[in-house]
N, C-alpha and C positions, 0 to 999 in steps of 0.2 A: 504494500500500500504506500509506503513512505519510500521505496524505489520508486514507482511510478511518478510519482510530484516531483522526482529531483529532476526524474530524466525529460517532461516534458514542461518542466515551470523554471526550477532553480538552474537548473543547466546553461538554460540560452540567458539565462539571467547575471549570471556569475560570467559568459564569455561574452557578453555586452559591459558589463565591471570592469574587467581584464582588459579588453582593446580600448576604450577611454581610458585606463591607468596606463595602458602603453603606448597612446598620443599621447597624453601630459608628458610622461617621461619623457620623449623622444623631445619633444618641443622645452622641457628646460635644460637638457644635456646638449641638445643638440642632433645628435648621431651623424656624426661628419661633418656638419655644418655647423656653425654659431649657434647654440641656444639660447632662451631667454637670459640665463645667469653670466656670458660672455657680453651677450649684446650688452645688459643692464649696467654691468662694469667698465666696459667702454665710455657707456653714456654719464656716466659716473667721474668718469676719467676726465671725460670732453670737458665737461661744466668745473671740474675742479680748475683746469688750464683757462676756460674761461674767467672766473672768478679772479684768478691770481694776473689773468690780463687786463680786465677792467681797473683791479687798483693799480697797476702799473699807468693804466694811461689817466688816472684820479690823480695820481701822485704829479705826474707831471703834468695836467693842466693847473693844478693848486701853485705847482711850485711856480708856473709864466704869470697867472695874476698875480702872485706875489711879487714877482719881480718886475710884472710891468705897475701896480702900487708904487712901490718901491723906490721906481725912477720918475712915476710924475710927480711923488710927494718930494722928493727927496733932493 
């Protein structure tokens, strides 16, 4: 009785379980390609380099008002 429900309910049930768990995986490992976790540290990376560009060009438009201040005051 409880053979019969596995083989015609839980069955297709559990390898419908199993191939969406083995898209997920495949999509954050990758499988030869970039996955989610590769891409997302890239993207991670970029905005870091970003970040540390934008204060460099903060730093140096502060420092030309300053100096152009500087010489009309001064």
């Amino acid at each position: 009785m409880c053979g019969d429900r596995y083989e015609t309910t839980y069955k297709v049930e559990f390898k419908a379980i199993h191939e969406k768990l083995n898209h997920i995986d495949e999509a954050l490992r990758g499988n030869g390609k970039p996955g989610v976790n590769i891409r997302l540290d890239r993207l991670e990376r970029v905005a870091a380099v970003q970040a540390r560009m934008i204060w460099v060009v903060l730093t140096a438009v502060v420092g030309l008002v300053v100096q152009l201040v500087w010489k009309t005051f001064c």
